[in-house]
ZAMARTI-458707 format. One record per atom (N, C-alpha, C): x, y, z negated; atom name; residue in three letters. Coordinates in Angstrom, 3 decimals. Example, Ala and Ser with C-alpha at 12.3 -4.5 7.8 and 13.67 -1.06 7.14 Angstrom:
<sites>
+----------+----------+----------+----+-----+
:       c1 :       c2 :       c3 :  a :   r :
+----------+----------+----------+----+-----+
:   13.190 :   -5.690 :   -7.800 :  N : ALA :
:   12.300 :   -4.500 :   -7.800 : CA : ALA :
:   13.200 :   -3.300 :   -7.800 :  C : ALA :
:   12.850 :   -2.250 :   -7.080 :  N : SER :
:   13.670 :   -1.060 :   -7.140 : CA : SER :
:   12.900 :    0.030 :   -7.870 :  C : SER :
+----------+----------+----------+----+-----+
</sites>
This chain:
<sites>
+----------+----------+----------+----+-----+
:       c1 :       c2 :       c3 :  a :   r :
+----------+----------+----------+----+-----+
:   -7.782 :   -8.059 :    6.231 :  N : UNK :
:   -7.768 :   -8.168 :    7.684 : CA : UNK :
:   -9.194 :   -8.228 :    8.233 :  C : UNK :
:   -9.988 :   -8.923 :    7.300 :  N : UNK :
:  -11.327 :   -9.350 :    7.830 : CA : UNK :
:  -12.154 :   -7.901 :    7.867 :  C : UNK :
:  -12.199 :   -7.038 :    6.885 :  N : UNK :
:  -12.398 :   -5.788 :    6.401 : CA : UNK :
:  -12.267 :   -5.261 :    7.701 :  C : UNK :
:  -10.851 :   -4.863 :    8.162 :  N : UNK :
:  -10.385 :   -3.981 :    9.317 : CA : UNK :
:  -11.368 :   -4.322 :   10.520 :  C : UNK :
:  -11.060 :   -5.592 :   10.858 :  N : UNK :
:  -12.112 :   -5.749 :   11.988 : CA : UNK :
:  -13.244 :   -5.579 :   12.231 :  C : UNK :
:  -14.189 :   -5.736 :   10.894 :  N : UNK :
:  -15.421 :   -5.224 :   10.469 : CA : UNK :
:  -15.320 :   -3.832 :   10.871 :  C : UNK :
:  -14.394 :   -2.899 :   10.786 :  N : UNK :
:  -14.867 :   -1.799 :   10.935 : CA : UNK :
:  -14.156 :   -1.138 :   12.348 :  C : UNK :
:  -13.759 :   -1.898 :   12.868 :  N : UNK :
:  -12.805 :   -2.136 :   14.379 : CA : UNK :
:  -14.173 :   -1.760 :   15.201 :  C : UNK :
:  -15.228 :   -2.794 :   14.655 :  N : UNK :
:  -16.251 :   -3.396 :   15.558 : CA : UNK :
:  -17.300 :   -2.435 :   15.331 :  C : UNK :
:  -17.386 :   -1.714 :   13.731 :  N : UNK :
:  -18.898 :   -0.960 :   14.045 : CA : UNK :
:  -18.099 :    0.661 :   15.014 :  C : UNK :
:  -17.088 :    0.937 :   14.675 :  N : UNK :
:  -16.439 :    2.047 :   15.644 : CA : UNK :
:  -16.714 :    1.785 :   16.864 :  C : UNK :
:  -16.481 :    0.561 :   17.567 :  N : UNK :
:  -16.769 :    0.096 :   18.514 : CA : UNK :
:  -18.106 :    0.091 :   19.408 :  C : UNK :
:  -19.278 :   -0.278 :   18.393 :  N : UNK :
:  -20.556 :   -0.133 :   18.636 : CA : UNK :
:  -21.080 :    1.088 :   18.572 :  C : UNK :
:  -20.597 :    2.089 :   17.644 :  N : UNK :
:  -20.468 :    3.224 :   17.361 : CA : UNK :
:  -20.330 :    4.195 :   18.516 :  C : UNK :
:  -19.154 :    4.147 :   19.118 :  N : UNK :
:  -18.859 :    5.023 :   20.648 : CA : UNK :
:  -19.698 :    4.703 :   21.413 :  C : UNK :
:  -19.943 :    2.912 :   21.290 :  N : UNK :
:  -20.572 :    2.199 :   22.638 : CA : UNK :
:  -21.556 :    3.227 :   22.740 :  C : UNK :
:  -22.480 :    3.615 :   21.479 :  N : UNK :
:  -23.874 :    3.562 :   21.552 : CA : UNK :
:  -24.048 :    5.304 :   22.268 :  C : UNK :
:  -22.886 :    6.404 :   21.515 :  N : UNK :
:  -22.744 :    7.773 :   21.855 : CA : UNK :
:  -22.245 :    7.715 :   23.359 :  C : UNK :
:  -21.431 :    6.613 :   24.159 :  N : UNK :
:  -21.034 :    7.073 :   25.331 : CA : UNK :
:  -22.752 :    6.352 :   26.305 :  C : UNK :
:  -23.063 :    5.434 :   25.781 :  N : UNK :
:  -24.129 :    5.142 :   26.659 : CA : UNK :
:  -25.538 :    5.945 :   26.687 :  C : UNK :
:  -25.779 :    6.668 :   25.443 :  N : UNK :
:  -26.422 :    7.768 :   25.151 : CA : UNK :
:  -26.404 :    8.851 :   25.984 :  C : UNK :
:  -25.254 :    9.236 :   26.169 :  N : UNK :
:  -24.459 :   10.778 :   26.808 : CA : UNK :
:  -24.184 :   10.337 :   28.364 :  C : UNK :
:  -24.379 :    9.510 :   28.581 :  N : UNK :
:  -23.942 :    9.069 :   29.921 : CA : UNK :
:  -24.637 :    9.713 :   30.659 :  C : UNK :
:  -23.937 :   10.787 :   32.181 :  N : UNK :
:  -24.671 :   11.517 :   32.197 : CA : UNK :
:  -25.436 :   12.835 :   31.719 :  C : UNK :
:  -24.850 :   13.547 :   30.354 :  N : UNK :
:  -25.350 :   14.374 :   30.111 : CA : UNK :
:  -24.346 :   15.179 :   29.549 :  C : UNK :
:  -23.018 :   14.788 :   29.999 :  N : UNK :
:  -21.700 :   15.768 :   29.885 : CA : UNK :
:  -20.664 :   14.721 :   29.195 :  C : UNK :
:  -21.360 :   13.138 :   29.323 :  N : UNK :
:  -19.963 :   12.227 :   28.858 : CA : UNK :
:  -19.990 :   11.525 :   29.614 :  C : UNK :
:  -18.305 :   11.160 :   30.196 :  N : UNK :
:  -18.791 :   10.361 :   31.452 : CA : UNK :
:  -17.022 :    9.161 :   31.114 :  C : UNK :
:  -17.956 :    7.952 :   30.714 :  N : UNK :
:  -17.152 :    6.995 :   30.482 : CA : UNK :
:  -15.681 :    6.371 :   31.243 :  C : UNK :
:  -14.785 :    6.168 :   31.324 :  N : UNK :
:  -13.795 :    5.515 :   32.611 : CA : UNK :
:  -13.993 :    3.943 :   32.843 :  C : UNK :
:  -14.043 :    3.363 :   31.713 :  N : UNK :
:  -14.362 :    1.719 :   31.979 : CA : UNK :
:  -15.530 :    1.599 :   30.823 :  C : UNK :
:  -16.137 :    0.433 :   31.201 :  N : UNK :
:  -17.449 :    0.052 :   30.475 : CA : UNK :
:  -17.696 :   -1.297 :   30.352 :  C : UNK :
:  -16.101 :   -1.619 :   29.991 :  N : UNK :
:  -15.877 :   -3.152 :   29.675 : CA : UNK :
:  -15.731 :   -3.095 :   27.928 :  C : UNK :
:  -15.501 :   -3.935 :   27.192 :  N : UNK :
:  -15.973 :   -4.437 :   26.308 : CA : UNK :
:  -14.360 :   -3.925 :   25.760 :  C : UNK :
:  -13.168 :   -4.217 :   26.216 :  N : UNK :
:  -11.728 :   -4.346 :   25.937 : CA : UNK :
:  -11.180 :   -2.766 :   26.094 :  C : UNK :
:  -11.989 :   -2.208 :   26.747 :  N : UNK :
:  -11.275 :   -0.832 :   26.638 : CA : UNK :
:  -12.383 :   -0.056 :   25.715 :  C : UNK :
:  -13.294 :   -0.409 :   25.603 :  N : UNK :
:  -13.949 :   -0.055 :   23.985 : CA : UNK :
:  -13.737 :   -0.457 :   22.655 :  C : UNK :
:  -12.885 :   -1.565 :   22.624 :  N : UNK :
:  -12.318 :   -2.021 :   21.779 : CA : UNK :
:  -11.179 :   -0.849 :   21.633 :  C : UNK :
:  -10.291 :   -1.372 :   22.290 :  N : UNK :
:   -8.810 :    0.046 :   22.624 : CA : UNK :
:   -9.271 :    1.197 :   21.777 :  C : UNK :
:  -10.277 :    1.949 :   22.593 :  N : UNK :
:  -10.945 :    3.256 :   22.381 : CA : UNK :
:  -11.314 :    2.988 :   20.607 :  C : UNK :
:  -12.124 :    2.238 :   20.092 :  N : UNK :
:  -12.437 :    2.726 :   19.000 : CA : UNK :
:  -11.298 :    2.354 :   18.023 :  C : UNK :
:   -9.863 :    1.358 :   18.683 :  N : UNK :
:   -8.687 :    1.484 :   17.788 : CA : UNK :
:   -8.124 :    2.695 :   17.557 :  C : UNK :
:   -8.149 :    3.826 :   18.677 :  N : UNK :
:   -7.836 :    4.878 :   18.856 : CA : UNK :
:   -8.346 :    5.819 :   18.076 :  C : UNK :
:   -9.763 :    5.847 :   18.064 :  N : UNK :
:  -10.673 :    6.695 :   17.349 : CA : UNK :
:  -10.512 :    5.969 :   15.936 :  C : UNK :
:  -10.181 :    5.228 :   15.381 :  N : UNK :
:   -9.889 :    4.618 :   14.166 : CA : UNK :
:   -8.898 :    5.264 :   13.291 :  C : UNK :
:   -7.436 :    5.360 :   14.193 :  N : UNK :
:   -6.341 :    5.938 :   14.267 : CA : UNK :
:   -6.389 :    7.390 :   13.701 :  C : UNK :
:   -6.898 :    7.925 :   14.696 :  N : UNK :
:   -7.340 :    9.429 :   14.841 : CA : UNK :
:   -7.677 :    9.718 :   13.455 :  C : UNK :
:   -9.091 :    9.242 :   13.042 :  N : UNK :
:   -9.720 :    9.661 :   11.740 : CA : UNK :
:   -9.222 :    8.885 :   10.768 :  C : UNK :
:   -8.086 :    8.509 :   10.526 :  N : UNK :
:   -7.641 :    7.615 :    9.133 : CA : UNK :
:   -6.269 :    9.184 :    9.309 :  C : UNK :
:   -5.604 :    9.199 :   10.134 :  N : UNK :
:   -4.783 :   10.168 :    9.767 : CA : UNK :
:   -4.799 :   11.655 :   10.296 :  C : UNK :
:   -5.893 :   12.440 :   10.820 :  N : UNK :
:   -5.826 :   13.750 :   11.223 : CA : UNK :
:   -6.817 :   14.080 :   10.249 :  C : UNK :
:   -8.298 :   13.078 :   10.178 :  N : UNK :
:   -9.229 :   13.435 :    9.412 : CA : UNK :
:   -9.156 :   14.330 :    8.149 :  C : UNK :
:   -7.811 :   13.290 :    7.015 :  N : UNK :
:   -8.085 :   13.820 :    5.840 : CA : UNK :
:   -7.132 :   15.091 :    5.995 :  C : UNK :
:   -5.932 :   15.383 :    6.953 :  N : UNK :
:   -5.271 :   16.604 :    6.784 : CA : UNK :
:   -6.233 :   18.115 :    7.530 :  C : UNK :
:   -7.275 :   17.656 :    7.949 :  N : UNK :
:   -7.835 :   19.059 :    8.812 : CA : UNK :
:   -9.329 :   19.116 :    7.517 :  C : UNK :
:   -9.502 :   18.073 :    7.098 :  N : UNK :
:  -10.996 :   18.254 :    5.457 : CA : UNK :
:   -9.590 :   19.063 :    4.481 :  C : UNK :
:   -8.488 :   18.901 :    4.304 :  N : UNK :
:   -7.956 :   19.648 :    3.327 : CA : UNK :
:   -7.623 :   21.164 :    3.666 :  C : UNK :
:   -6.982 :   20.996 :    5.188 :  N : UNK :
:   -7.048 :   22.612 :    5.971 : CA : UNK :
:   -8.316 :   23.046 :    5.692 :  C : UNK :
:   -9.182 :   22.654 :    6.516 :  N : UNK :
:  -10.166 :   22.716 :    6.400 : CA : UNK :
:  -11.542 :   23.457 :    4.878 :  C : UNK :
:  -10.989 :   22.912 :    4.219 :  N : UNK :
:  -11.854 :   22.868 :    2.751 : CA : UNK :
:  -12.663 :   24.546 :    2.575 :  C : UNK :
:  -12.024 :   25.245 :    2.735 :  N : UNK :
:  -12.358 :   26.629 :    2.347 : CA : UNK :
:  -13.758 :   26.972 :    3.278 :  C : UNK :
:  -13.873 :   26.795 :    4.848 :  N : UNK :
:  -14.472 :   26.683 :    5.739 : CA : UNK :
:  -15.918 :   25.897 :    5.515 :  C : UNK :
:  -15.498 :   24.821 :    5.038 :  N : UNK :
:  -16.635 :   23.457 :    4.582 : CA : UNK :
:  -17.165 :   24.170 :    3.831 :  C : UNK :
:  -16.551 :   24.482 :    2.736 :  N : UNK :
:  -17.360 :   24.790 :    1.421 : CA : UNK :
:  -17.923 :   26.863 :    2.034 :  C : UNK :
:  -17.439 :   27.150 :    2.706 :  N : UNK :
:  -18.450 :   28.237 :    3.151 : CA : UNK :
:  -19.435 :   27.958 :    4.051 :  C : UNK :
:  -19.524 :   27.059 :    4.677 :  N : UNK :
:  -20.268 :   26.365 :    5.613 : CA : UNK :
:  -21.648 :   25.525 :    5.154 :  C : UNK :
:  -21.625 :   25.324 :    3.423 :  N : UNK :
:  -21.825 :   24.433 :    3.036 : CA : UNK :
:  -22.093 :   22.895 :    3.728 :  C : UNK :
:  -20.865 :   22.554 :    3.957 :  N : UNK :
:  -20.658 :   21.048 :    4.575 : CA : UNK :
:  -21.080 :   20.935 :    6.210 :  C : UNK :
:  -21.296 :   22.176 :    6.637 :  N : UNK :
:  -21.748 :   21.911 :    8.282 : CA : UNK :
:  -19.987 :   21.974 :    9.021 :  C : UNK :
:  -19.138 :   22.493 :    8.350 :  N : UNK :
:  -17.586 :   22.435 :    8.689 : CA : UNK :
:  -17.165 :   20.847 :    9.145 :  C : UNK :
:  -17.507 :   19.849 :    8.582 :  N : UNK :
:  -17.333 :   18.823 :    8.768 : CA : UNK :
:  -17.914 :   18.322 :   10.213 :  C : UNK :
:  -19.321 :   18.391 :   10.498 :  N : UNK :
:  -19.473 :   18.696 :   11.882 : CA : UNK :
:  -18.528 :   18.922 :   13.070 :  C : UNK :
:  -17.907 :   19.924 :   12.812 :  N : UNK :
:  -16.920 :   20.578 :   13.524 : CA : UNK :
:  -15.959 :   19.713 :   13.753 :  C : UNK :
:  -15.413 :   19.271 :   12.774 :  N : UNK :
:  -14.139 :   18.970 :   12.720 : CA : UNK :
:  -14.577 :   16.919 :   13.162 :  C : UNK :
:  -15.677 :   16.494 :   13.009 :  N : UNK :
:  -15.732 :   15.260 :   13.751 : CA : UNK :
:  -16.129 :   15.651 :   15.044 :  C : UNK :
:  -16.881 :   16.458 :   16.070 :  N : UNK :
:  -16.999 :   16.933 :   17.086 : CA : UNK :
:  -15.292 :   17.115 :   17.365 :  C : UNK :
:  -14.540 :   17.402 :   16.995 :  N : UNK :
:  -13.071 :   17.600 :   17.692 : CA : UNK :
:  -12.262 :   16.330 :   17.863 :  C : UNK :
:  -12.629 :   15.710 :   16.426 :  N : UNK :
:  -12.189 :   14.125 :   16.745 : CA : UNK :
:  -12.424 :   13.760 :   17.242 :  C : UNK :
:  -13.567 :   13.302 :   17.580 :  N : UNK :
:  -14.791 :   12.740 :   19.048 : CA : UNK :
:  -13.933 :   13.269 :   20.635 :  C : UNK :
:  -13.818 :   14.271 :   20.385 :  N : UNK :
:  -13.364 :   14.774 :   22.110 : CA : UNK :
:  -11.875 :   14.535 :   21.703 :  C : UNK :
:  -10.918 :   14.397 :   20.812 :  N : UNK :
:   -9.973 :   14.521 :   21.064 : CA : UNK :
:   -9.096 :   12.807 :   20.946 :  C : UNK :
:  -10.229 :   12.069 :   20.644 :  N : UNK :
:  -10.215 :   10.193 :   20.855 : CA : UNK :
:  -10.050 :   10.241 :   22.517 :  C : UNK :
:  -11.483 :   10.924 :   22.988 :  N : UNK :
:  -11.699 :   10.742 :   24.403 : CA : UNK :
:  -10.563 :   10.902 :   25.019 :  C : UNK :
:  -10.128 :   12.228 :   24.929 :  N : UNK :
:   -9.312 :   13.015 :   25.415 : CA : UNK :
:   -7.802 :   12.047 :   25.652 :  C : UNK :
:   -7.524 :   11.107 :   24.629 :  N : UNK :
:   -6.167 :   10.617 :   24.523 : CA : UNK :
:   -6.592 :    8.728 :   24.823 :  C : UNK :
:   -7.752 :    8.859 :   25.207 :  N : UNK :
:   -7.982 :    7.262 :   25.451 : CA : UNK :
:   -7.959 :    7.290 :   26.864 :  C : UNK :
:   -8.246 :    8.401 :   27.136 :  N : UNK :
:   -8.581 :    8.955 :   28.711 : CA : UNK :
:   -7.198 :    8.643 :   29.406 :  C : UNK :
:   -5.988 :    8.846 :   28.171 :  N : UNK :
:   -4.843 :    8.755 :   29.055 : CA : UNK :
:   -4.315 :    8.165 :   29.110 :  C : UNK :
:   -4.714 :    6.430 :   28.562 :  N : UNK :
:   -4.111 :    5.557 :   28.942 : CA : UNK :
:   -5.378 :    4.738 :   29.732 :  C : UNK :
:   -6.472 :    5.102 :   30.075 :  N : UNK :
:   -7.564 :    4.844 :   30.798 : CA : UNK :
:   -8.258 :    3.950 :   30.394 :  C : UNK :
:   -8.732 :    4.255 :   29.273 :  N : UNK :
:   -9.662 :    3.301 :   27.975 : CA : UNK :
:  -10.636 :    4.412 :   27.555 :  C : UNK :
:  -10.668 :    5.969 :   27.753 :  N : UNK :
:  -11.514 :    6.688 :   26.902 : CA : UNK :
:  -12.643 :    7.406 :   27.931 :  C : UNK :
:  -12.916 :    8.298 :   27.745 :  N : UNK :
:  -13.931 :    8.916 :   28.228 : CA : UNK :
:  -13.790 :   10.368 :   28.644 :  C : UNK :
:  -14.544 :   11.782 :   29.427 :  N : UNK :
:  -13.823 :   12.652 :   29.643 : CA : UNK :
:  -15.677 :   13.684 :   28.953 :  C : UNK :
:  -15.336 :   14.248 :   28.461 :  N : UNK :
:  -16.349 :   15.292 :   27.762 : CA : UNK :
:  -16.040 :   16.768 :   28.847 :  C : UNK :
:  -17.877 :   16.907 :   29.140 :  N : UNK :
:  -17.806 :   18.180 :   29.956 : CA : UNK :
:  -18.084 :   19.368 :   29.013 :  C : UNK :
:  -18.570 :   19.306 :   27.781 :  N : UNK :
:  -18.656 :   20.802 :   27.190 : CA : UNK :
:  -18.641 :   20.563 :   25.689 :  C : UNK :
:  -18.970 :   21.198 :   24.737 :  N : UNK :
:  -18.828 :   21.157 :   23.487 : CA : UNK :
:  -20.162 :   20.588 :   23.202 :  C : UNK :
:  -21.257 :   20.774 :   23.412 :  N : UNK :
:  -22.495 :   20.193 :   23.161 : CA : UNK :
:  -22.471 :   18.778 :   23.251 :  C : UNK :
:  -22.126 :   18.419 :   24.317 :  N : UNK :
:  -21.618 :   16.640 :   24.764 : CA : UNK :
:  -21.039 :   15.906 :   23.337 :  C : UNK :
:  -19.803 :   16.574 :   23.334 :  N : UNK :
:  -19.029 :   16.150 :   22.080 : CA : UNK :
:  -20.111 :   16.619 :   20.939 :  C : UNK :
:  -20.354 :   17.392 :   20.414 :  N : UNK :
:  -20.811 :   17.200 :   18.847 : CA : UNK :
:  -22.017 :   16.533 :   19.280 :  C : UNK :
:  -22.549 :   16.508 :   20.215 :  N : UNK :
:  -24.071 :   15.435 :   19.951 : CA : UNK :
:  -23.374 :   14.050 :   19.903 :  C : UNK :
:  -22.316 :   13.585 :   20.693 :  N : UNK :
:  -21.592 :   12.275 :   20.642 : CA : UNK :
:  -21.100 :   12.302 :   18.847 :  C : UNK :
:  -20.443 :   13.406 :   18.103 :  N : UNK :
:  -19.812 :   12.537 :   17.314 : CA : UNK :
:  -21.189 :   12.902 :   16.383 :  C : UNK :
:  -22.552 :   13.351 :   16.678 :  N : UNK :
:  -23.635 :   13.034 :   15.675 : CA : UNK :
:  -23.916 :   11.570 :   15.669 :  C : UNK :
:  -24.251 :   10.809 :   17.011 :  N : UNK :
:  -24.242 :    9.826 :   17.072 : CA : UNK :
:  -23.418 :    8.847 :   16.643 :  C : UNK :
:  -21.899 :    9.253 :   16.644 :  N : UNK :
:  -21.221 :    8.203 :   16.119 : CA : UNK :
:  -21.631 :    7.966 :   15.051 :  C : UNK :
:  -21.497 :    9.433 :   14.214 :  N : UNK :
:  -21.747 :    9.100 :   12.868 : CA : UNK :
:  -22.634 :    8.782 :   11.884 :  C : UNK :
:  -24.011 :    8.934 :   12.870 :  N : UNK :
:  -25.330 :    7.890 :   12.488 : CA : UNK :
:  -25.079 :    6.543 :   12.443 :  C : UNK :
:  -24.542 :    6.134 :   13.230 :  N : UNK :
:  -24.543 :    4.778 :   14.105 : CA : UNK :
:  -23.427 :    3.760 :   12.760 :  C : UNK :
:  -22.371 :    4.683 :   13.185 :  N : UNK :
:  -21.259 :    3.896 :   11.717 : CA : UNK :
:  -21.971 :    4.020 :   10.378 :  C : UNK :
:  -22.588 :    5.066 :   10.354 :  N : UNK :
:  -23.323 :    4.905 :    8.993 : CA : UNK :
:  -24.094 :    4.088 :    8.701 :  C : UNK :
:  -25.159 :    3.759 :    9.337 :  N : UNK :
:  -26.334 :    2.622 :    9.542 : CA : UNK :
:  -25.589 :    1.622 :    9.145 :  C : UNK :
:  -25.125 :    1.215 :    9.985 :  N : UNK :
:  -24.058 :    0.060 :   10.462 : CA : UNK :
:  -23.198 :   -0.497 :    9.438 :  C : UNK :
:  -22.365 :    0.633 :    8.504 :  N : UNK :
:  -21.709 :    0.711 :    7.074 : CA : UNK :
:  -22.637 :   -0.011 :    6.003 :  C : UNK :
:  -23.583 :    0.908 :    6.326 :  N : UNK :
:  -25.005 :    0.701 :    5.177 : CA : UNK :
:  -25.275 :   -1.041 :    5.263 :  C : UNK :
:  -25.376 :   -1.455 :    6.325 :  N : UNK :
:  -26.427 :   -2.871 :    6.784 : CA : UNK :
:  -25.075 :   -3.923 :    6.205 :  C : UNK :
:  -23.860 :   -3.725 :    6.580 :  N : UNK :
:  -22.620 :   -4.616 :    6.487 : CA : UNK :
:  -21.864 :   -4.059 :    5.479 :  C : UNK :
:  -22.325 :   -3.574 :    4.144 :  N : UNK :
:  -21.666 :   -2.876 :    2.758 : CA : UNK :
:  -21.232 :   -4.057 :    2.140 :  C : UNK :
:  -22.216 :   -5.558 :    1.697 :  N : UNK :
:  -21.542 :   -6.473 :    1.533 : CA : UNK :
:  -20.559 :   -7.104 :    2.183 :  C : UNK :
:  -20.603 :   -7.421 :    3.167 :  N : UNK :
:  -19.240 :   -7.925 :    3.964 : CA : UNK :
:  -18.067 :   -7.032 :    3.747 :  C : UNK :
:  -18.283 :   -5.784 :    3.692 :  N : UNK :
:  -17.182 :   -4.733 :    3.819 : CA : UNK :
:  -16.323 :   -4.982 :    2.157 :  C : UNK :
:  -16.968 :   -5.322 :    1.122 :  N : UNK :
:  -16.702 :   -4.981 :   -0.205 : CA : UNK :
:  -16.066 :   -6.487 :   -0.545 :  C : UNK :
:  -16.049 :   -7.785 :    0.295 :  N : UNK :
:  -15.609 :   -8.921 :    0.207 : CA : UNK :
:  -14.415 :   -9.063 :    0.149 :  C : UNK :
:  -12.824 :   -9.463 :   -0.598 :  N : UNK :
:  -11.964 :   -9.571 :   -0.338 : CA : UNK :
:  -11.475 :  -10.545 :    0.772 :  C : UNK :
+----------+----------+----------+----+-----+
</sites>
């Protein structure tokens, strides 16, 4: 349980950091309270625990011709397509072009990474 929330929270900090980044430059947030970023990165949690691994297996042929820039792609779609469905219960965000989104989910995925990296012990704790 403790695990989950750990990673509730860097998702969390994660968007925070790509929607406050982009703000303004083709991402444009709906609330910028603390509780509907929470929501949002349950959502975006959601999203990439079960679309992730079925579109890397669609996917695979693409990646591996791509050498690994396919993956890109396919978190740039997650990214807009979190927004897209947080948007509609009015917790997410609304993306004006494709550039917006893949620079957002570069950022996410710096940000969770760092973040992964710094809190690897806590994460590995039963």
């Amino acid at each position: 349980m403790k695990n989950l929330l750990i990673r509730l929270a860097i998702n969390a900090v994660a968007l925070y950091a790509a929607i406050a980044l982009m703000n303004g430059r083709g991402i444009t947030p709906q609330n910028n309270d603390w509780v509907s970023l929470i929501w949002l990165a349950l959502i975006f949690g959601l999203i990439n625990a079960i679309l992730k691994p079925i579109l890397m297996v669609a996917g695979c042929p693409f990646i591996i011709l791509t050498l690994g820039l396919g993956t890109l792609l396919i978190n740039t779609l997650l990214f807009y397509l979190a927004g897209n469905i947080g948007a509609r219960f009015g917790v997410g965000f609304s993306v004006s072009n494709f550039g917006a989104a893949f620079i957002g989910a570069i950022i996410v995925s710096v940000v969770s990474f760092v973040l992964s990296s710094l809190l690897k012990d806590e994460l590995k704790r039963p």
